[in-house]
MIRO-494365 format. One record per residue (C-alpha): residue number from 1; residue in one letter; y, x, z. Coordinates in Angstrom, 2 decimals. Example, Ala and Ser with C-alpha at 12.3 -4.5 7.8 and 13.67 -1.06 7.14 Angstrom:
<sites>
<site i="1" aa="A" y="-4.50" x="12.30" z="7.80"/>
<site i="2" aa="S" y="-1.06" x="13.67" z="7.14"/>
</sites>
This chain:
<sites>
<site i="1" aa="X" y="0.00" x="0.00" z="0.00"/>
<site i="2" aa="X" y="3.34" x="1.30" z="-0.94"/>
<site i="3" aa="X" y="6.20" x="1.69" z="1.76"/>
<site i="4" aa="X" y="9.00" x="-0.57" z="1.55"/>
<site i="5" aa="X" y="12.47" x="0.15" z="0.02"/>
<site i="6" aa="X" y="15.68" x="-1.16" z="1.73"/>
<site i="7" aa="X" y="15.73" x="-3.79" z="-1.33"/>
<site i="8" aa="X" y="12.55" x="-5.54" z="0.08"/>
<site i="9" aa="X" y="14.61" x="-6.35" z="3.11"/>
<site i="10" aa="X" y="17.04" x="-8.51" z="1.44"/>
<site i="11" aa="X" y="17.31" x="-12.21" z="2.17"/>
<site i="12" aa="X" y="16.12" x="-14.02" z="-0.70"/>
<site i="13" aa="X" y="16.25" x="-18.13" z="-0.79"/>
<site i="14" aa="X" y="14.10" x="-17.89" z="-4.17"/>
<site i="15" aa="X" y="10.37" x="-17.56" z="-3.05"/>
<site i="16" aa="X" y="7.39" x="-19.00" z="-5.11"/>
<site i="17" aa="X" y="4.54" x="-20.10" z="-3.53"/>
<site i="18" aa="X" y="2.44" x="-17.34" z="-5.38"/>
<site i="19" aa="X" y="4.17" x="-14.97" z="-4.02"/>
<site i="20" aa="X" y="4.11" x="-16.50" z="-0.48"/>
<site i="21" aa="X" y="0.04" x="-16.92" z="-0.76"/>
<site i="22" aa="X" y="-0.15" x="-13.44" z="-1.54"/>
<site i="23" aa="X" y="1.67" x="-12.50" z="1.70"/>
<site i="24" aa="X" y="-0.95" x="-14.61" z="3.28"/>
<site i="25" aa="X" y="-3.89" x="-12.74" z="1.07"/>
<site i="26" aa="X" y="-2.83" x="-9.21" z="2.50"/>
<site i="27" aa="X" y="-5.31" x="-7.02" z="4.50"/>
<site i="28" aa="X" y="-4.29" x="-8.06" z="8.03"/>
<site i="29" aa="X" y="-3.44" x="-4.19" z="9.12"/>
<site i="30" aa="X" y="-1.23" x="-4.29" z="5.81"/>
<site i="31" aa="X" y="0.42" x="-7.59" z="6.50"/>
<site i="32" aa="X" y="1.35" x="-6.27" z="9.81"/>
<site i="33" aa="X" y="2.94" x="-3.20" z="9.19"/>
<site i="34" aa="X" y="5.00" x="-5.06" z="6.73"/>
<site i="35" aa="X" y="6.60" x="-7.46" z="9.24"/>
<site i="36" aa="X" y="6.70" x="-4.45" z="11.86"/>
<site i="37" aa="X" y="8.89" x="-2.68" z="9.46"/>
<site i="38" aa="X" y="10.87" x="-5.75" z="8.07"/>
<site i="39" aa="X" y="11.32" x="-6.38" z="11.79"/>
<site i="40" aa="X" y="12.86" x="-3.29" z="13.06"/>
<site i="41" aa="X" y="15.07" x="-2.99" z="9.98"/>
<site i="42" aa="X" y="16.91" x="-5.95" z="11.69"/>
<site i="43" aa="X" y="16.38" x="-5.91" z="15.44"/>
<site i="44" aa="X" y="15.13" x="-4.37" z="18.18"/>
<site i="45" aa="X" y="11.34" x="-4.36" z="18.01"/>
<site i="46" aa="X" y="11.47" x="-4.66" z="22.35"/>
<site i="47" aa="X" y="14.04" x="-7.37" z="22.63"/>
<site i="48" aa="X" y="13.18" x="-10.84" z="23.09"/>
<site i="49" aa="X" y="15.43" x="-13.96" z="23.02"/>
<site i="50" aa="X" y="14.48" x="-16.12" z="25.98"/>
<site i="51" aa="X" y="15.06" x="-19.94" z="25.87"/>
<site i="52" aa="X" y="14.40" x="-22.76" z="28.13"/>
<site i="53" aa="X" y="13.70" x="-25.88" z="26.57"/>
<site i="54" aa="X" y="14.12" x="-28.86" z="28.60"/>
<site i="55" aa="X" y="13.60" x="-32.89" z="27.45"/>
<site i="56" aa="X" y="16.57" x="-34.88" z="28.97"/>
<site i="57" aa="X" y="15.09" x="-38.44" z="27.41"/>
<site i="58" aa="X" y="11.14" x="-38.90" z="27.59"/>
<site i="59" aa="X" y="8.97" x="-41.01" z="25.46"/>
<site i="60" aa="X" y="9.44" x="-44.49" z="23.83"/>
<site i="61" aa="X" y="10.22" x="-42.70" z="20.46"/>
<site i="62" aa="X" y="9.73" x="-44.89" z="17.41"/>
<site i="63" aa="X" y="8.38" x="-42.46" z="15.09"/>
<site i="64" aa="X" y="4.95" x="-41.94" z="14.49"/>
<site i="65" aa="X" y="4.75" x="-38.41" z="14.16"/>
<site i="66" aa="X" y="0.58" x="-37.91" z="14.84"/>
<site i="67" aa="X" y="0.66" x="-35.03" z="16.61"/>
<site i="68" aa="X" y="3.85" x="-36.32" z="19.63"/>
<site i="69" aa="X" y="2.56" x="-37.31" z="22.61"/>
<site i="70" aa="X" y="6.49" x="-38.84" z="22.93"/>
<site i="71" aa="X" y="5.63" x="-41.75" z="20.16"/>
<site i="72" aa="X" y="5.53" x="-45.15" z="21.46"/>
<site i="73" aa="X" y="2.84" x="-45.84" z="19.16"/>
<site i="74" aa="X" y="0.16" x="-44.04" z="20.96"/>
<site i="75" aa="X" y="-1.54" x="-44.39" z="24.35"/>
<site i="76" aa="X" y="-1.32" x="-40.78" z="25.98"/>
<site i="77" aa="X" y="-0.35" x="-41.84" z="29.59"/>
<site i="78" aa="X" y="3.30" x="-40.37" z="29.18"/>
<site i="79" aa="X" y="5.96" x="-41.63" z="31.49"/>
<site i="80" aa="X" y="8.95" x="-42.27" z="29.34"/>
<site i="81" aa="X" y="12.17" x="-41.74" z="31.48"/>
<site i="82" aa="X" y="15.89" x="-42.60" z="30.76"/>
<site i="83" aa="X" y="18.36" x="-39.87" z="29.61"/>
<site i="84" aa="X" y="18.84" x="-37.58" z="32.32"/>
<site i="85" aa="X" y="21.83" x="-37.57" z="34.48"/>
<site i="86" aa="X" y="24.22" x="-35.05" z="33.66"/>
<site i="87" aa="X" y="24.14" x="-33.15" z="36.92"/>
<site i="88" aa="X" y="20.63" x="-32.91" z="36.79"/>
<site i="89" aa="X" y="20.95" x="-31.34" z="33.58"/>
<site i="90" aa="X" y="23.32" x="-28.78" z="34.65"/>
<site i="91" aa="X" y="21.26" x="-27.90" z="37.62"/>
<site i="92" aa="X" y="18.08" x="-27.38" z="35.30"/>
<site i="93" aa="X" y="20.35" x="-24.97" z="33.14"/>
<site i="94" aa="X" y="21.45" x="-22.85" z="36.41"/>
<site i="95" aa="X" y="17.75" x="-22.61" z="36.68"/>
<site i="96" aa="X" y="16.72" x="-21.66" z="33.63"/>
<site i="97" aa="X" y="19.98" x="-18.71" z="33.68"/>
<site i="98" aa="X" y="18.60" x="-17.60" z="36.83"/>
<site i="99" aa="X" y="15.30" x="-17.25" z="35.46"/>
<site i="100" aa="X" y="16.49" x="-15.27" z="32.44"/>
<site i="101" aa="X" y="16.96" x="-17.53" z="29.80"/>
<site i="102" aa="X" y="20.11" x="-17.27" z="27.69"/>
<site i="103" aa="X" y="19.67" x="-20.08" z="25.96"/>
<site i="104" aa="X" y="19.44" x="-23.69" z="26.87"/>
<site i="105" aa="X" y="17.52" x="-26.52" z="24.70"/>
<site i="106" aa="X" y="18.03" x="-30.03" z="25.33"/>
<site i="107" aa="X" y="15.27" x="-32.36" z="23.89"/>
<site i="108" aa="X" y="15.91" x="-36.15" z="23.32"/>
<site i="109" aa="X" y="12.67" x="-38.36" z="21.92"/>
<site i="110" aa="X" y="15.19" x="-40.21" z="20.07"/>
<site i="111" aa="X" y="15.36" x="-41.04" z="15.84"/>
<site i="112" aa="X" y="18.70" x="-40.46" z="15.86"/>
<site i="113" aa="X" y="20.90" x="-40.52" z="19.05"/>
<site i="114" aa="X" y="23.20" x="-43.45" z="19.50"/>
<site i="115" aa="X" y="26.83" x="-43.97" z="20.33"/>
<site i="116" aa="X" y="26.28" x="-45.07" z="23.57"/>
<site i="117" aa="X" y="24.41" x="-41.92" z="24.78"/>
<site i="118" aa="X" y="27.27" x="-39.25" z="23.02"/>
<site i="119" aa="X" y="29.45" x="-39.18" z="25.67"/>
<site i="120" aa="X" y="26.93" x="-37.82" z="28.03"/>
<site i="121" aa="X" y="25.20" x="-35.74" z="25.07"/>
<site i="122" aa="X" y="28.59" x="-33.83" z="24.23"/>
<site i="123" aa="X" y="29.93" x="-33.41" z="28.20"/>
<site i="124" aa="X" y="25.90" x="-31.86" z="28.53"/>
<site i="125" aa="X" y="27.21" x="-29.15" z="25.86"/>
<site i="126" aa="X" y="30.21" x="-28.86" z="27.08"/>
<site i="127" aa="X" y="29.04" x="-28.01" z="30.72"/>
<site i="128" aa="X" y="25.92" x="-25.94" z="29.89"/>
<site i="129" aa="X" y="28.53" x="-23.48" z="27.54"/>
<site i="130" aa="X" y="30.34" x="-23.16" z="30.65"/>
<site i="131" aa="X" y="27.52" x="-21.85" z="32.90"/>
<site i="132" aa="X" y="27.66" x="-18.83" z="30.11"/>
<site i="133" aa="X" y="24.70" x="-20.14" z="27.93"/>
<site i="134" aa="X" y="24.11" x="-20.70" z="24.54"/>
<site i="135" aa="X" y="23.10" x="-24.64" z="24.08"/>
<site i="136" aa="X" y="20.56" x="-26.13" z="21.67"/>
<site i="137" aa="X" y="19.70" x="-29.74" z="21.35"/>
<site i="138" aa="X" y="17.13" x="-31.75" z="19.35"/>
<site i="139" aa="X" y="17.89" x="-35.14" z="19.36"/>
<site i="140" aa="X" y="16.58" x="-36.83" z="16.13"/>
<site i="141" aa="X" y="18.31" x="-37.01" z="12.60"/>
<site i="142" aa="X" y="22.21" x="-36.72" z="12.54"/>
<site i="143" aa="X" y="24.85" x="-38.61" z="10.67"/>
<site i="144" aa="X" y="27.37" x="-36.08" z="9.31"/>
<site i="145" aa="X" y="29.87" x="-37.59" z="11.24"/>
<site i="146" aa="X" y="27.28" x="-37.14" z="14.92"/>
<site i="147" aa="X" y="26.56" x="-33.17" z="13.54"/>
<site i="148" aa="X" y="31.00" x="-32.90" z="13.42"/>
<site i="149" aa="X" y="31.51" x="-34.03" z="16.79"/>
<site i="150" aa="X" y="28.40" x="-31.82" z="18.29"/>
<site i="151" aa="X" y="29.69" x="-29.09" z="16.71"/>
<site i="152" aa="X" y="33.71" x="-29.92" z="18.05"/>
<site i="153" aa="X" y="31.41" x="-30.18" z="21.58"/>
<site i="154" aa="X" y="30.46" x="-26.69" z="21.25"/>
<site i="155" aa="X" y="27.12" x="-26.76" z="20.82"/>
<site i="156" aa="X" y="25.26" x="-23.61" z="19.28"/>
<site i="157" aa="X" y="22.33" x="-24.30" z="17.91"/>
<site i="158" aa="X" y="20.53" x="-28.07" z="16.53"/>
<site i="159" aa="X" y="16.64" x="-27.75" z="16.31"/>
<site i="160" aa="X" y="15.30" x="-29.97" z="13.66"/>
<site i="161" aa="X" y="11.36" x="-28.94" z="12.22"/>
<site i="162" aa="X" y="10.11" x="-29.30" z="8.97"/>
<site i="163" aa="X" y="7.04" x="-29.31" z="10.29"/>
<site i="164" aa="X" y="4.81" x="-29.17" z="7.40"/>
<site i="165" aa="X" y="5.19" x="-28.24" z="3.54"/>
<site i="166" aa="X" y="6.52" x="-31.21" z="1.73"/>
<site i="167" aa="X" y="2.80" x="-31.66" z="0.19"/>
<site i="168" aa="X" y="1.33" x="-32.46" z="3.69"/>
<site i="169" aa="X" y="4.27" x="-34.10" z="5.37"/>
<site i="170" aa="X" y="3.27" x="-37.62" z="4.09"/>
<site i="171" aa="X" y="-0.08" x="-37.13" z="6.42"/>
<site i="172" aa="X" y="1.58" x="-36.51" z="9.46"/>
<site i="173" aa="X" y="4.95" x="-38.55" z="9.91"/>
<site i="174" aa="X" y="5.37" x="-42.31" z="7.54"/>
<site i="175" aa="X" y="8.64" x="-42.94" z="9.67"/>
<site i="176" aa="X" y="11.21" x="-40.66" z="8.06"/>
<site i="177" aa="X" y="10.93" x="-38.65" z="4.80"/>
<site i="178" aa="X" y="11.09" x="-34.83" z="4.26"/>
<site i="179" aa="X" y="14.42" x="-35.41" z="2.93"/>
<site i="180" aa="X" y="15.99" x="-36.98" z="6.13"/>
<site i="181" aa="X" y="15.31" x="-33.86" z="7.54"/>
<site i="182" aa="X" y="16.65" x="-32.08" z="4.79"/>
<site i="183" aa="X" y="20.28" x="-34.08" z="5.16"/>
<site i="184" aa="X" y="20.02" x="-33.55" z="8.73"/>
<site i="185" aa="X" y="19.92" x="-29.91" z="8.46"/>
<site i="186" aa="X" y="22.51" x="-29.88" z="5.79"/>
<site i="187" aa="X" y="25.11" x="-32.13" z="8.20"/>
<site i="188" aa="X" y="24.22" x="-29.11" z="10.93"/>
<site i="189" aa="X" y="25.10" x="-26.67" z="8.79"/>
<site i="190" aa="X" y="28.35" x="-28.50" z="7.22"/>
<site i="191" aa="X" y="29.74" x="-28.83" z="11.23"/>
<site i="192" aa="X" y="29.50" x="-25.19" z="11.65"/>
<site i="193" aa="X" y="26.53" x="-24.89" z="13.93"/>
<site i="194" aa="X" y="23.34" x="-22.61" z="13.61"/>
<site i="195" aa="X" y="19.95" x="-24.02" z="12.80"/>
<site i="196" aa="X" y="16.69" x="-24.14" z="14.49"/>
<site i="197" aa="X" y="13.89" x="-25.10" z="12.47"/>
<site i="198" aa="X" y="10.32" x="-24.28" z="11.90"/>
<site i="199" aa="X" y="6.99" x="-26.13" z="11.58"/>
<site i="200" aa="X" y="3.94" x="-26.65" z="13.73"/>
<site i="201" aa="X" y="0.26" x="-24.89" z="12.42"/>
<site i="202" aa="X" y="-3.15" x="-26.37" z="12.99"/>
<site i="203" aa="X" y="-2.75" x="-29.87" z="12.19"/>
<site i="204" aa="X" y="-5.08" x="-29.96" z="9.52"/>
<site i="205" aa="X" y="-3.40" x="-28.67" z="6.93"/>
<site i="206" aa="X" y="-4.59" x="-26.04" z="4.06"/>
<site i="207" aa="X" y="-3.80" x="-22.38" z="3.77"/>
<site i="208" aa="X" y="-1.35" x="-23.25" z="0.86"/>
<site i="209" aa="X" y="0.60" x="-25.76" z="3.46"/>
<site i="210" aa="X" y="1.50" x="-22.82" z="5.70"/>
<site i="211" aa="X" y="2.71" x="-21.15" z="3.40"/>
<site i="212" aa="X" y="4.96" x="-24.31" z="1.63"/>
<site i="213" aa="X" y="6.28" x="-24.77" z="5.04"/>
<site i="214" aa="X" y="7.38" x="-21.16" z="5.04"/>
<site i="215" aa="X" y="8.65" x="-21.29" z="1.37"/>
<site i="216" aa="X" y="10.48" x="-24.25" z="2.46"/>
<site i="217" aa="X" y="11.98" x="-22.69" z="5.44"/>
<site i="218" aa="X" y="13.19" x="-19.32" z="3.24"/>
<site i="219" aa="X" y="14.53" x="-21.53" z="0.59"/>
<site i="220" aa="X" y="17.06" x="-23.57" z="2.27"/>
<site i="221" aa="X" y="20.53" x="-22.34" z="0.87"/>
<site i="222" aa="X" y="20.75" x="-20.07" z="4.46"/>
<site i="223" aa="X" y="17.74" x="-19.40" z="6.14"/>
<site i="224" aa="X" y="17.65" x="-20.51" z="9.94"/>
<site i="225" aa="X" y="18.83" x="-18.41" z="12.65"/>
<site i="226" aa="X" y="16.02" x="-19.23" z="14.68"/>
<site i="227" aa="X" y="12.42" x="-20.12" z="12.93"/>
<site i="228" aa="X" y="10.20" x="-21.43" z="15.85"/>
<site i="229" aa="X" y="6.14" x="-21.59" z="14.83"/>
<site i="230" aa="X" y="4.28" x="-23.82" z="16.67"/>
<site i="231" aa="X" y="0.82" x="-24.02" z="17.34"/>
<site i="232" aa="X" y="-0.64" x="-27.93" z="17.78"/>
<site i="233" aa="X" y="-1.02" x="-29.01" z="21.17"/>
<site i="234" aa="X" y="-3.57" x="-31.44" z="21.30"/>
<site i="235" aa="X" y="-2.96" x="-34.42" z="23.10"/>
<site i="236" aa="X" y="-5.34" x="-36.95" z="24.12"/>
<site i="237" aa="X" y="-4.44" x="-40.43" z="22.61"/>
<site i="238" aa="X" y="-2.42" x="-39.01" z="19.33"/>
<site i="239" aa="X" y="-4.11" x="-39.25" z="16.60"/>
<site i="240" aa="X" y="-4.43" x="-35.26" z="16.15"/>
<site i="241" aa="X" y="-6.54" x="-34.72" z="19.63"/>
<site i="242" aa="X" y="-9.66" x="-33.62" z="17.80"/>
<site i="243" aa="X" y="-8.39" x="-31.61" z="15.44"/>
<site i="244" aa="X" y="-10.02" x="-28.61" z="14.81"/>
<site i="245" aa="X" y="-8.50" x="-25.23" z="16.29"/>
<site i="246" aa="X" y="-7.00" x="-22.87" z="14.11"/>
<site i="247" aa="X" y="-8.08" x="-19.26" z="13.83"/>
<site i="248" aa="X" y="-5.58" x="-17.37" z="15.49"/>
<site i="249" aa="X" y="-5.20" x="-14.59" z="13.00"/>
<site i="250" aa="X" y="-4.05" x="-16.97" z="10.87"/>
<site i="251" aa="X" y="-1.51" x="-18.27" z="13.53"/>
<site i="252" aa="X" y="-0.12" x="-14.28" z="13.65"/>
<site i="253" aa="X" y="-0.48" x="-14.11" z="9.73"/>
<site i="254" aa="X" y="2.23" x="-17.65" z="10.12"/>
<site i="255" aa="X" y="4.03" x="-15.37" z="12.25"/>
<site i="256" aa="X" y="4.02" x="-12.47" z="9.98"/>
<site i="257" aa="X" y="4.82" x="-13.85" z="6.77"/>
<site i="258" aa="X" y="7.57" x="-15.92" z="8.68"/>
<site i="259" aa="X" y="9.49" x="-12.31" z="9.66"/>
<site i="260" aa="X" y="9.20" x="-11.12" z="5.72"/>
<site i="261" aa="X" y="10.42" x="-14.06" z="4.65"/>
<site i="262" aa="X" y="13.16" x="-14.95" z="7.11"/>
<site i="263" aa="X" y="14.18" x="-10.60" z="7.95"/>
<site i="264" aa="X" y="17.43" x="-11.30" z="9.86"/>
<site i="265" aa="X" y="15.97" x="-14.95" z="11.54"/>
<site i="266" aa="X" y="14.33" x="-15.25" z="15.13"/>
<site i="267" aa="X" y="11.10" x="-16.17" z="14.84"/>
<site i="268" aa="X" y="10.17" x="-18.06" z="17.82"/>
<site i="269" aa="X" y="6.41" x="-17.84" z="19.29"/>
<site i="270" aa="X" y="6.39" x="-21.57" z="20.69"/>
<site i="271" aa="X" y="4.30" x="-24.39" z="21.96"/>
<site i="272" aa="X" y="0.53" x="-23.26" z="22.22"/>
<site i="273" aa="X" y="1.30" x="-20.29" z="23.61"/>
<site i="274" aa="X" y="-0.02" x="-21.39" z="26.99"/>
<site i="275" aa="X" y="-3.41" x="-21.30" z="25.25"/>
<site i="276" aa="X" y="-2.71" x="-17.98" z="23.93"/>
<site i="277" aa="X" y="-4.11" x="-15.24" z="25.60"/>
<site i="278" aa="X" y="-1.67" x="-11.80" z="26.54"/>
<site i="279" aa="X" y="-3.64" x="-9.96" z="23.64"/>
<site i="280" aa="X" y="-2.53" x="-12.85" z="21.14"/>
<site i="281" aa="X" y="0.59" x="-12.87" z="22.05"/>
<site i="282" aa="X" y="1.11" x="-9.45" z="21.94"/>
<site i="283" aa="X" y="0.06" x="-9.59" z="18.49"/>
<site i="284" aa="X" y="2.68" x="-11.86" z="17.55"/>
<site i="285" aa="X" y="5.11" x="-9.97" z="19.02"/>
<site i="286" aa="X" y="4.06" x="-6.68" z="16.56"/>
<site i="287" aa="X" y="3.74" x="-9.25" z="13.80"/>
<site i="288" aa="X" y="7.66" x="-9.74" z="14.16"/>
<site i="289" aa="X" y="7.95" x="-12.70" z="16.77"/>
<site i="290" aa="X" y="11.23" x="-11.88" z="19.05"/>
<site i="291" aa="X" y="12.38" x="-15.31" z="20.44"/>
<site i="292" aa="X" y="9.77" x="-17.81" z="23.13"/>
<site i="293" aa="X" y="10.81" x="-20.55" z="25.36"/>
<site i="294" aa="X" y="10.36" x="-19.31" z="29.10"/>
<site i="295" aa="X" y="9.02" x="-22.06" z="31.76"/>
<site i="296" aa="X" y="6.67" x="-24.37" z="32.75"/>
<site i="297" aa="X" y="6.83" x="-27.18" z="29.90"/>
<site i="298" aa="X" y="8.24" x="-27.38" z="26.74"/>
<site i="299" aa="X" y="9.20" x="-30.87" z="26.25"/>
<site i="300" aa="X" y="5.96" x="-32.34" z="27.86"/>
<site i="301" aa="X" y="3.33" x="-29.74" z="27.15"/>
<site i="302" aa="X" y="2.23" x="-26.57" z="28.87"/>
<site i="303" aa="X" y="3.71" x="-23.52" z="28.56"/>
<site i="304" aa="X" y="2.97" x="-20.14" z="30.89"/>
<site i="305" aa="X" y="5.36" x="-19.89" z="33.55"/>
<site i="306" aa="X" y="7.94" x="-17.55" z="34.38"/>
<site i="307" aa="X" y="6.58" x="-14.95" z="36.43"/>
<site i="308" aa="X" y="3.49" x="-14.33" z="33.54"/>
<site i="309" aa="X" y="5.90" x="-14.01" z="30.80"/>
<site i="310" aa="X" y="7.98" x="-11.12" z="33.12"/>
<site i="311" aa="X" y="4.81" x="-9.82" z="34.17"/>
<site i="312" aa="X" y="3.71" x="-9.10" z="30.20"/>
<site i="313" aa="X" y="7.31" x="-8.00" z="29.46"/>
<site i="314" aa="X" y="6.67" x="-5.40" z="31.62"/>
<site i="315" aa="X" y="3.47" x="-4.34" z="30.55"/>
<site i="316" aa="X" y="4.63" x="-4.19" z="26.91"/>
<site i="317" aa="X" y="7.91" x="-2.43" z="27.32"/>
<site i="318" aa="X" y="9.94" x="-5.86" z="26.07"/>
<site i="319" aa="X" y="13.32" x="-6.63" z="27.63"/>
<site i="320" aa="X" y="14.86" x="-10.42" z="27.75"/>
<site i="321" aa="X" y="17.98" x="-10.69" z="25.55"/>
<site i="322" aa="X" y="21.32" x="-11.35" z="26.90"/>
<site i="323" aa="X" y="24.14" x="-13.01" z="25.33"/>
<site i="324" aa="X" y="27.14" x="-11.28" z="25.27"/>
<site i="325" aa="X" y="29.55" x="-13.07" z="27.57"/>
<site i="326" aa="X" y="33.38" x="-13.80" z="26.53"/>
<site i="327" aa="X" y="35.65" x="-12.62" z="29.36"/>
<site i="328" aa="X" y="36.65" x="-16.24" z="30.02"/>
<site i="329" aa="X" y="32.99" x="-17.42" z="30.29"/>
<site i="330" aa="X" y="30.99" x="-17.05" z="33.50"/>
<site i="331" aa="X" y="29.33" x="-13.83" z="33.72"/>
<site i="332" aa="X" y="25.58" x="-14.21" z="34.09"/>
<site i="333" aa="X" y="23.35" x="-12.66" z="36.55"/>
<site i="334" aa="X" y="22.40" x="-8.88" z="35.68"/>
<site i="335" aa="X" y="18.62" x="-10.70" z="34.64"/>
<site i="336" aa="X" y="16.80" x="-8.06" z="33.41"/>
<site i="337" aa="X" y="17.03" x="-5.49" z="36.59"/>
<site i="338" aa="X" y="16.47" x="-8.52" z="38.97"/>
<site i="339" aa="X" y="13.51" x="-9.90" z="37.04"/>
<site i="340" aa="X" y="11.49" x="-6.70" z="36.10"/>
<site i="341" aa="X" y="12.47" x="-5.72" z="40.08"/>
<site i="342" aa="X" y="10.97" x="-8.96" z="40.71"/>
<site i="343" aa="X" y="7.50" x="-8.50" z="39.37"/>
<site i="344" aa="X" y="7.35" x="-4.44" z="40.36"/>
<site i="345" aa="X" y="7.71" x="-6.31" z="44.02"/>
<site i="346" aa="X" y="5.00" x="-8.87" z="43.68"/>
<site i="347" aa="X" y="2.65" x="-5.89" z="42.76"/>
<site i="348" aa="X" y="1.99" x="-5.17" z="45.54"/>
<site i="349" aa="X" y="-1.32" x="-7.26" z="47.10"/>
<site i="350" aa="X" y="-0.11" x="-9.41" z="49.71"/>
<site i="351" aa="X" y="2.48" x="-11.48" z="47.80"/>
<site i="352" aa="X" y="1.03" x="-12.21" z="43.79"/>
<site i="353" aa="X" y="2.88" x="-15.59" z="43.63"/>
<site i="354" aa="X" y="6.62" x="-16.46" z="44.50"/>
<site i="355" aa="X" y="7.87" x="-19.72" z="45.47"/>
<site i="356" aa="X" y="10.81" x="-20.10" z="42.33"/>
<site i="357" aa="X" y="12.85" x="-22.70" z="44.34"/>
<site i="358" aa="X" y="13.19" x="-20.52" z="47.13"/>
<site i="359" aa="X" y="16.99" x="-18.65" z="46.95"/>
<site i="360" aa="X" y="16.41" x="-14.77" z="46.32"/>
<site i="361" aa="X" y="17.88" x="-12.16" z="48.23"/>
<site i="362" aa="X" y="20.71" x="-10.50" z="46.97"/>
<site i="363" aa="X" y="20.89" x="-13.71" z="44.33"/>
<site i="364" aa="X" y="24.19" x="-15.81" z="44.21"/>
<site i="365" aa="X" y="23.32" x="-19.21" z="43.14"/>
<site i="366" aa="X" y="26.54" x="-21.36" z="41.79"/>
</sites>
């Protein structure tokens, strides 16, 4: 295999799918190496961006996405709640900051978020920015008008999947069309914010899906900063529970071809990952993956908690990104000594576990 030139590190937004199934067809130690280089060429290869991803509204959505444990449609033995309070919120966000995320998601099982609920939604933004965090939200499809007045809000990021290639899309989700998400990511982009979207692996698709989803992704007229890759989550009572698994080296392949395609995007390892064992995910990480959400749930599904995630940092040599804070903006905890000190503490024998609720010493909490 020949070394790559500086040229194969340019963004491109003209892929075929031939040459994304090639990608996928490369020796596995070749594929790698790629996405290793295409990675460092554009960040560090031992930073990670650390997000906490929290759902503010629960269930009761009217979609029928098959794999959503959040549809009303299907009898998974969710509670649906009301849209969080918006001290609760903030609370969960001081959390998450002291915990050593630098990002903070808001999820909404919404179609599209009504009128009613924008006052809270923007003040949510508003508040969160001022803790010193970046702030995502997912909250359904957007009118161009609902994108203008997020963005005016502040907010940083909107998260809206693909999910699958185009091809496959029609056997997942009946409810809204691959295009709706299309216009939703175009009225994100036209208010100014950054876009989060990616697709979710092993729900039955083919090879040749994985890599449309990708070619999708690459495609759009800018590619999105952040590209999270999902692994199913099978829930019992959606209509994807039985599912077969997917091999996981074709979950890091996802991963890999996702950092070639996408150089200068994050490329998020997200849900599944609490299935994923530390060699896995250590794989992903030298296949080009530099972004995960940190905590106990994403949404309403497992994820590995806190102290693991340090505790593999560590091992691997990884640091947590920090955003870098405007004079005016709070100034956030110094994250990365306390945490690492954290789990170099809890070595030793007589205290593995920490209680996370209980106030640190030495740790200011607003």
């Amino acid at each position: 295999m020949n070394a790559l030139t500086p040229g194969d590190h340019a963004l491109r937004h003209d892929w075929t799918l031939s040459e994304v199934q090639a990608l996928f067809a490369l020796p596995f130690n070749d594929l790698l190496f790629q996405a290793q280089t295409v990675h460092r060429a554009h960040f560090d290869p031992n930073e990670v961006q650390v997000s906490t991803l929290l759902s503010i509204k629960t269930g009761a959505c009217p979609e029928d996405c098959k794999y959503c444990p959040q549809s009303a449609r299907y009898h998974t033995g969710l509670e649906t709640e009301r849209l969080m309070e918006v001290e609760k919120v903030l609370e969960r966000a001081r959390e998450a900051r002291a915990n050593g995320s630098s990002r903070f998601c808001m999820g909404a099982a919404w179609r599209n978020p009504k009128e009613r609920d924008m006052p809270y939604i923007l003040r949510m933004i508003e508040e969160v920015r001022g803790l010193g965090m970046e702030t995502c939200m997912t909250l359904g499809m957007l009118t161009a008008d609902q994108a203008a007045r997020l963005g005016a809000a502040g907010l940083d990021y909107y998260n809206h999947n693909l999910d699958t290639s185009p091809e496959f899309y029609g056997e997942i989700i009946s409810t809204r069309t691959y295009q709706d998400r299309l216009d939703t990511l175009e009225h994100v982009r036209g208010a100014g914010m950054k876009v989060c979207s990616g697709g979710i692996v092993g729900m039955g698709e083919q090879a040749k899906d994985r890599a449309g989803l990708l070619m999708a992704l690459a495609n759009l007229p800018r590619h999105p900063e952040s590209v999270p890759i999902n692994m199913l989550v099978k829930v019992k009572g959606t209509p994807l529970e039985n599912e077969e698994n997917l091999d996981p080296f074709e979950f890091i392949r996802t991963i890999a071809v996702a950092r070639i395609m996408m150089p200068a995007s994050h490329v998020r390892l997200s849900a599944g990952r609490e299935k994923m064992n530390e060699q896995m995910q250590a794989m992903c990480f030298m296949a080009g993956a530099n972004s995960i959400f940190y905590g106990c749930k994403l949404l309403t599904t497992p994820n590995p908690d806190e102290n693991s995630d340090m505790q593999l940092f560590k091992r691997l040599g990884i640091r947590p990104a920090q955003r870098a804070q405007k004079p005016d903006q709070v100034q956030t905890l110094e994250l990365e000594a306390e945490l690492l000190a954290e789990v170099s503490r809890q070595n030793a024998p007589d205290e593995i576990f920490y209680d996370a609720t209980r106030p640190r010493a030495g740790v200011v909490r607003p």
